[in-house]
Legacy VTK file of the C-alpha trace (Angstrom):
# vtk DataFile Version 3.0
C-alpha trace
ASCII
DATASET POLYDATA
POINTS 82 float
19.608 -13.633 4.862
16.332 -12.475 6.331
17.892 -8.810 6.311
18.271 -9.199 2.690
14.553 -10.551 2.636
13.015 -7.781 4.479
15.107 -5.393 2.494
13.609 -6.546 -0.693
10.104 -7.036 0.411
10.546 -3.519 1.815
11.566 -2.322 -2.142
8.545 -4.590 -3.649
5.981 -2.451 -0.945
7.777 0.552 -1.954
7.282 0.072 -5.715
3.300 -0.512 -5.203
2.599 1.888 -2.874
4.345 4.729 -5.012
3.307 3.137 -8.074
6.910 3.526 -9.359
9.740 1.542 -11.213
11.967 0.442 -8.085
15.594 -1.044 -9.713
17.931 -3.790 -7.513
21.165 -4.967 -8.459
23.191 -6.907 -5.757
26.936 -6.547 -5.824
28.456 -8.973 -3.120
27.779 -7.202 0.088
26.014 -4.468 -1.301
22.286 -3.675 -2.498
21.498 -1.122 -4.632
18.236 0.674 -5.474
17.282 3.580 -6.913
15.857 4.363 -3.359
18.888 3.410 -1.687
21.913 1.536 -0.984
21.818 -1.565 1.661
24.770 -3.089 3.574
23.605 -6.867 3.635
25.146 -9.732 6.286
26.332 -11.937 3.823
28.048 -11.962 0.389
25.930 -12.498 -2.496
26.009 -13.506 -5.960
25.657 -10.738 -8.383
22.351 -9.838 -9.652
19.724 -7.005 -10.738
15.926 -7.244 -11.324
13.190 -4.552 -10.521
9.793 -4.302 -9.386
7.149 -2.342 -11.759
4.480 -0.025 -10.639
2.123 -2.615 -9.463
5.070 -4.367 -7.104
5.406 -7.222 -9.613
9.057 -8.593 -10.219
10.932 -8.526 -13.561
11.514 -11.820 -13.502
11.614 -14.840 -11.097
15.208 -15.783 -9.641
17.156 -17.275 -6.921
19.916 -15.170 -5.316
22.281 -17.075 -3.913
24.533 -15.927 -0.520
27.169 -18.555 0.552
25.155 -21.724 1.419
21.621 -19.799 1.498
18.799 -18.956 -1.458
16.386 -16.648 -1.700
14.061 -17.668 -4.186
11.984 -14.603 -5.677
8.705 -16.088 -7.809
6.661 -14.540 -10.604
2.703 -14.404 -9.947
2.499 -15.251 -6.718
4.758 -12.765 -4.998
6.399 -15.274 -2.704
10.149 -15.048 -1.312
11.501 -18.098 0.121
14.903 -18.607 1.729
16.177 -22.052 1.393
LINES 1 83
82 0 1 2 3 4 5 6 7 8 9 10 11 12 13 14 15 16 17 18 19 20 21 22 23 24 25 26 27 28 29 30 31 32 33 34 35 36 37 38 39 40 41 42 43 44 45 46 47 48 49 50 51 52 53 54 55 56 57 58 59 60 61 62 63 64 65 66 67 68 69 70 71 72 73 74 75 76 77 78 79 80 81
């Protein structure tokens, strides 16, 4: 779970450095970006949400991976594994 964290965190930097559109959609074991594809440790529920130009998320969520959640917030920028 804290691969998957770093791996989106890593997406959200990308997206504000850059100052482009960064896409995610999570298939199982599988995350996909349009800057590339991630093999993540556990299976996931699926999902998809991006980051705009200034690193904010579409839309706040939880992403669930067997008994784990990561909890991605609008506004403050915060993701929280529970």
């Amino acid at each position: 779970m804290l691969k998957l964290k770093s791996i989106v965190e890593s997406l959200q930097i990308h997206a504000y450095t850059t100052k482009t559109k960064v896409f995610v959609a999570i298939k199982g074991k599988t995350l996909m970006s349009n800057i590339k594809n991630y093999a993540i440790d556990l299976k996931c529920d699926n999902t998809d949400f991006y980051f705009n130009e200034e690193g904010n998320i579409s839309r706040a969520l939880t992403i669930r991976c067997g008994n784990k959640r990561m909890v991605l917030q609008l506004g403050s920028g915060i993701n929280e594994i529970r």
